[in-house]
MDAnalysis code that builds the backbone (N, CA, C; Angstrom):
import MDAnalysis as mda
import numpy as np

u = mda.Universe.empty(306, n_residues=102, atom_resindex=np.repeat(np.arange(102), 3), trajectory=True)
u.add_TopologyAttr("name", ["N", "CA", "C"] * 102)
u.add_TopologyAttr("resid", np.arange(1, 103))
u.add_TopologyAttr("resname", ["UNK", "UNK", "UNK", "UNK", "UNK", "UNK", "UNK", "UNK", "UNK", "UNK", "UNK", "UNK", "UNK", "UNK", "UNK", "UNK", "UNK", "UNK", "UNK", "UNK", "UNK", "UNK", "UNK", "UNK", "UNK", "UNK", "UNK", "UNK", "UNK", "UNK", "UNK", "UNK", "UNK", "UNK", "UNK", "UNK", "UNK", "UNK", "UNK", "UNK", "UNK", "UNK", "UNK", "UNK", "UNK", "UNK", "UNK", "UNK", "UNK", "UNK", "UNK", "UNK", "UNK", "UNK", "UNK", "UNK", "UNK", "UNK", "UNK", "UNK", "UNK", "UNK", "UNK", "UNK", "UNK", "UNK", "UNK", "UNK", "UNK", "UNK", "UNK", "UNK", "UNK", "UNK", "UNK", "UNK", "UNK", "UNK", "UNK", "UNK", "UNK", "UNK", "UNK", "UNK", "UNK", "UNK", "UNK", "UNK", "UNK", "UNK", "UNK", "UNK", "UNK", "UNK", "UNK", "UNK", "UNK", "UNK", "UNK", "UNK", "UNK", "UNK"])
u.atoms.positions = np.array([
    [-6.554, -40.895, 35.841],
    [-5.553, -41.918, 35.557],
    [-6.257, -43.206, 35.115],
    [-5.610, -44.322, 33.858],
    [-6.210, -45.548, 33.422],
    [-6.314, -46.210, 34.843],
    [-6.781, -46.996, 34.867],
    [-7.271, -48.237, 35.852],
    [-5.783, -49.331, 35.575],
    [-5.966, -50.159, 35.615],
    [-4.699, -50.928, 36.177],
    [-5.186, -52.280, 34.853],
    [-6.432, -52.401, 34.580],
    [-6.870, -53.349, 33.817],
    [-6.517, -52.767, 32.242],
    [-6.999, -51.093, 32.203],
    [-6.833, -50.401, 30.831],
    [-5.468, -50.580, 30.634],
    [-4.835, -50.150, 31.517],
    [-2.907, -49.886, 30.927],
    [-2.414, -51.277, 30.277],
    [-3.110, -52.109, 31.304],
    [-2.389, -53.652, 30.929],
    [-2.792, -53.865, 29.375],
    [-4.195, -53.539, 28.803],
    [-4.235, -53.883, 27.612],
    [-3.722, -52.942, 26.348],
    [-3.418, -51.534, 27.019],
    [-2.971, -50.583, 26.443],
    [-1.305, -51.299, 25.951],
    [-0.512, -51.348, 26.886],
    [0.766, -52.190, 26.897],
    [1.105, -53.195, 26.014],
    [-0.475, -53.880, 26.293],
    [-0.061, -55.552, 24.787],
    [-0.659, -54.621, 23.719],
    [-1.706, -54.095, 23.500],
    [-1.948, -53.345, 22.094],
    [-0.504, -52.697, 21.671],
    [0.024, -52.138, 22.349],
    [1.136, -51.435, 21.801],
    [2.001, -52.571, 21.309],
    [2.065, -53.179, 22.441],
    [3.489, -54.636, 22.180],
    [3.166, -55.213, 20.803],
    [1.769, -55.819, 20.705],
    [1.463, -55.929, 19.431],
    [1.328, -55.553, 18.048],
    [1.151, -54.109, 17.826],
    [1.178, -53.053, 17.105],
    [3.433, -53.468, 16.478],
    [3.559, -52.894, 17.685],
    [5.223, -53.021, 17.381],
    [5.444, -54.537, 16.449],
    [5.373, -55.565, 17.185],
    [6.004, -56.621, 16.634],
    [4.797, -56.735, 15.325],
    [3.617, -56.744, 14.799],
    [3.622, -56.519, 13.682],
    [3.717, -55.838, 12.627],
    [3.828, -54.476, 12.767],
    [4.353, -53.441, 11.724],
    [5.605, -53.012, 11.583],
    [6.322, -53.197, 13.116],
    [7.619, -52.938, 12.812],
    [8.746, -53.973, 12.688],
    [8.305, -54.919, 12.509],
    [9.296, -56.319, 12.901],
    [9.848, -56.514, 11.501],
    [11.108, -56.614, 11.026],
    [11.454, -57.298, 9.688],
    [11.191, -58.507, 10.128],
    [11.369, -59.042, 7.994],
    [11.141, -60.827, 8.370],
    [12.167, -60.912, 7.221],
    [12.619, -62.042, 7.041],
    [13.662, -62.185, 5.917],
    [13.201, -63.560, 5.208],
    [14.017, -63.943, 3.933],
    [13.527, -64.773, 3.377],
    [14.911, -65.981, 3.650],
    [14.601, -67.116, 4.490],
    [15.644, -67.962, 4.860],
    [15.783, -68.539, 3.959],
    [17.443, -69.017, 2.869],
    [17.920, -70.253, 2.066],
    [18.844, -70.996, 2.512],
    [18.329, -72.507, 2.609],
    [19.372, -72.816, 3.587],
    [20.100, -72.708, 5.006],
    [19.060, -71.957, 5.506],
    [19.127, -71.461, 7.113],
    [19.624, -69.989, 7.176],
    [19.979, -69.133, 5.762],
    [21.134, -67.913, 6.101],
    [20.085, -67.432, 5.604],
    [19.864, -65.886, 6.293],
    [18.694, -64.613, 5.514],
    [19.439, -64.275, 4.091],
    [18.317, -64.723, 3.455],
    [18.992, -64.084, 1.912],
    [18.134, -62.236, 1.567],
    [16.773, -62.313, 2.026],
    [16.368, -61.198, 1.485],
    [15.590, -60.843, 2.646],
    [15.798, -58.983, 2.693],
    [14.106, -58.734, 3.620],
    [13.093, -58.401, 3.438],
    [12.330, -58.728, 4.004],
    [10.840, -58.400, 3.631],
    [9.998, -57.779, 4.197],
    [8.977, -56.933, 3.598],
    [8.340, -55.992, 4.504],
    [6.625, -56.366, 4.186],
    [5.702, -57.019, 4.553],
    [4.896, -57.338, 4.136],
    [3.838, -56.157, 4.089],
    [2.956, -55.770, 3.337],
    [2.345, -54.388, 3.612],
    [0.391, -54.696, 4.154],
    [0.504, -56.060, 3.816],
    [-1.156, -56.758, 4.218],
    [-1.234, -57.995, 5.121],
    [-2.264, -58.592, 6.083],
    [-1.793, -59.070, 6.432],
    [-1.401, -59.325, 7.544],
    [-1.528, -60.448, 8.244],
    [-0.944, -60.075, 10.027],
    [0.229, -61.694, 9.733],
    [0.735, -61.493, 10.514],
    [1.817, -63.222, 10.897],
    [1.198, -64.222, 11.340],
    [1.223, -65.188, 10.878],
    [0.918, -66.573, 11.537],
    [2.186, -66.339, 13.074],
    [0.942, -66.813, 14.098],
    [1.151, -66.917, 15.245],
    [1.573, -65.335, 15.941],
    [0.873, -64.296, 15.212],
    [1.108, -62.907, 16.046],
    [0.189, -62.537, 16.789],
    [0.365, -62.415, 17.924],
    [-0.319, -62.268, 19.119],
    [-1.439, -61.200, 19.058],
    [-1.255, -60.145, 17.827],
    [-2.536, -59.382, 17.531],
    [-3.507, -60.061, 16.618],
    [-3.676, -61.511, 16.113],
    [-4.606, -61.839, 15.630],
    [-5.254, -62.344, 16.260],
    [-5.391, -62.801, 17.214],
    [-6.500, -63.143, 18.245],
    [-7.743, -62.266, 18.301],
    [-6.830, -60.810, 18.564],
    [-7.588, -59.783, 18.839],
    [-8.216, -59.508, 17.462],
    [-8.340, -59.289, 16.645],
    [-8.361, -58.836, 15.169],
    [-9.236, -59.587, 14.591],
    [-9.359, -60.899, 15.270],
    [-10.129, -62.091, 14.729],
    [-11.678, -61.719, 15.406],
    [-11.011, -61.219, 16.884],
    [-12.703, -60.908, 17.871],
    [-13.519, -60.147, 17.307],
    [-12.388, -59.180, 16.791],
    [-13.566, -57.807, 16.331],
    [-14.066, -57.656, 15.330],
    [-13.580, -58.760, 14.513],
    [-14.335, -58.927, 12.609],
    [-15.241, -59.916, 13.080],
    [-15.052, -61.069, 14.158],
    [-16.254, -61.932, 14.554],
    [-17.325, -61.258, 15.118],
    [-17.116, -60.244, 15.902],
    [-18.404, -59.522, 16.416],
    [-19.685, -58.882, 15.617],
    [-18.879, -58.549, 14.311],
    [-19.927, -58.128, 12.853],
    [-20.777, -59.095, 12.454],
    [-19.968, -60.411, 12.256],
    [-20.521, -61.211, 11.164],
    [-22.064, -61.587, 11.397],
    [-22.717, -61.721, 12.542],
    [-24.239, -61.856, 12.219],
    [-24.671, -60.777, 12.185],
    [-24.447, -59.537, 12.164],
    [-25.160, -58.494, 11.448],
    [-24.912, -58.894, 10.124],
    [-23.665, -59.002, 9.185],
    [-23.100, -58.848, 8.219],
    [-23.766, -59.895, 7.283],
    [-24.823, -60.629, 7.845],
    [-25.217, -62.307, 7.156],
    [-26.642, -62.067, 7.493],
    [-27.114, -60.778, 8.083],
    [-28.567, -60.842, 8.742],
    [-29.395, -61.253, 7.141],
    [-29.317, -60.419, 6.270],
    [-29.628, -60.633, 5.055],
    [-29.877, -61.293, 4.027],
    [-28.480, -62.467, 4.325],
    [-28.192, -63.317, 3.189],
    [-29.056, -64.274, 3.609],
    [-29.234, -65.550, 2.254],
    [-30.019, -66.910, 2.206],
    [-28.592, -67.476, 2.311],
    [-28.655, -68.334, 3.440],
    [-27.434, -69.266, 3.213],
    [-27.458, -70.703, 2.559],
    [-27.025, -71.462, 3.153],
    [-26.947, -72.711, 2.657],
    [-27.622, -73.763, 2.995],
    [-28.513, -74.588, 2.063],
    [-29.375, -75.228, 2.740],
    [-28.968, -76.479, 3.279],
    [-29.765, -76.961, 4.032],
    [-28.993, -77.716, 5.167],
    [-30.907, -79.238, 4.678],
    [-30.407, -80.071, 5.484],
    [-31.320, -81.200, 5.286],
    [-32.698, -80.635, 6.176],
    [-32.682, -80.053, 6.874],
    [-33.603, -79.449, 7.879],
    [-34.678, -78.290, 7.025],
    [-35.808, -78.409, 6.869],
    [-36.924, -77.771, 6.276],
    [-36.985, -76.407, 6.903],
    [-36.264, -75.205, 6.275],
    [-36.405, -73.633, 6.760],
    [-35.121, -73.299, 7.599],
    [-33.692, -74.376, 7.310],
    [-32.738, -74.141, 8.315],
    [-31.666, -74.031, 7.336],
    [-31.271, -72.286, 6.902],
    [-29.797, -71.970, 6.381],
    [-29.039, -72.207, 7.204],
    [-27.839, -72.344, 6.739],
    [-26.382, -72.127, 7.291],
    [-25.490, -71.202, 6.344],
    [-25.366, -70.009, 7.375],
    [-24.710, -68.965, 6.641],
    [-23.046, -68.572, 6.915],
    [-22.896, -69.338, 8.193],
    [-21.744, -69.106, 8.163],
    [-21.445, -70.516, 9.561],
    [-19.877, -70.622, 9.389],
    [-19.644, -71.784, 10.683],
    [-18.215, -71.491, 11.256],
    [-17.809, -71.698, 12.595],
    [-16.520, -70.849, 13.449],
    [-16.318, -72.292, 13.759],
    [-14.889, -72.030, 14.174],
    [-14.146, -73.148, 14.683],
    [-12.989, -72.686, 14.808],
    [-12.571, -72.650, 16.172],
    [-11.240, -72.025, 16.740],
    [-10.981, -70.383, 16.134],
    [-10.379, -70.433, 14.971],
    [-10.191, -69.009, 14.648],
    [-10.363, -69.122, 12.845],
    [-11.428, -70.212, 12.826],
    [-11.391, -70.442, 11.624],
    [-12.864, -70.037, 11.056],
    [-13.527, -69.335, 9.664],
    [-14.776, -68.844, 9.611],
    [-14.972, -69.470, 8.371],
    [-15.701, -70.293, 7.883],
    [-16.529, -70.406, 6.764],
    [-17.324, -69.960, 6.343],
    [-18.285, -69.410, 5.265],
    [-18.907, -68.586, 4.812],
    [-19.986, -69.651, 3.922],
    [-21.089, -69.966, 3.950],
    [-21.549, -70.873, 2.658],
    [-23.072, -70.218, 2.381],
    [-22.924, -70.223, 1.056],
    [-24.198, -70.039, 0.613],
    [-24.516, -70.923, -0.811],
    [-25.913, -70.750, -1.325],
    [-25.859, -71.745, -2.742],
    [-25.776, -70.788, -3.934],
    [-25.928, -69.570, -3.661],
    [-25.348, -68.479, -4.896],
    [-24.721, -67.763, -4.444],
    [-23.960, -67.880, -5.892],
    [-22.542, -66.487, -5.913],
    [-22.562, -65.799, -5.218],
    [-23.707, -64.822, -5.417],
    [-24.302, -63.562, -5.420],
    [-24.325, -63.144, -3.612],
    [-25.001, -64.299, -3.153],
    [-25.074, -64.269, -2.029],
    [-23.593, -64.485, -0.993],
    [-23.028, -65.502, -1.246],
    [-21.713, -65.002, -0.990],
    [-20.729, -63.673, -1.044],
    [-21.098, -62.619, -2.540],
    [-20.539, -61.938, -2.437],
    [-21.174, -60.953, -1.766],
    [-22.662, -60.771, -1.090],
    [-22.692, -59.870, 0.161],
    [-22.430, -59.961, 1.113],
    [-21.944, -61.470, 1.368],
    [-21.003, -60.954, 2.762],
    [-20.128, -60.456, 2.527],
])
C-alpha cells in the first residue's frame, strides 16, 4: 500500500492533471462567454501544476548549459549562463548559436 505522503501527492497530481487538460475556458465579451476554447499547449497562468512543471525543467538546466559560453559579465573568467527569479528563467549568452543550444 502507498504511504500516506505518496497518495497525498498522487491526489494533487491527479487534481492537477484534471483542471488543466480537462477544464474549458471561454472567451469573455463584455462579461458573457462568447466562445470556447480548448488550448492544446501550454499550462494556465496561475495553475497549480506549474509550480511543479517549473521544478522539473529547473532541475536540467545546469546540465543543459554545462557546455555553453555564456555571457560575459565585468569579472575576468565569470559567464553568466543563465539567471532564476521566482519562477522566472533567463537564458543569456553573446552568440546566437550559443543560445540556441540551450
Amino acid at each position: 500500500m502507498y504511504s500516506s505522503s505518496i497518495l497525498i501527492c498522487l491526489i494533487y497530481l491527479h487534481v492537477c492533471l484534471v483542471l488543466a487538460f480537462y477544464n474549458s475556458q471561454y472567451v469573455l465579451v463584455d462579461g458573457t462567454k462568447q466562445a470556447r476554447v480548448r488550448p492544446t499547449r501550454g499550462v494556465k497562468q496561475g495553475c497549480p501544476l506549474s509550480p511543479l512543471l517549473f521544478s522539473l525543467y529547473i532541475n536540467d538546466v545546469d546540465c543543459i548549459v554545462r557546455d555553453v559560453r555564456g555571457a560575459l559579465t565585468g569579472i575576468a573568467d565569470v559567464n553568466v549562463t543563465h539567471m532564476l527569479y521566482a519562477d522566472d528563467l533567463s537564458l543569456t549568452a553573446n552568440e546566437p548559436g550559443q543560445l540556441q543550444m540551450m
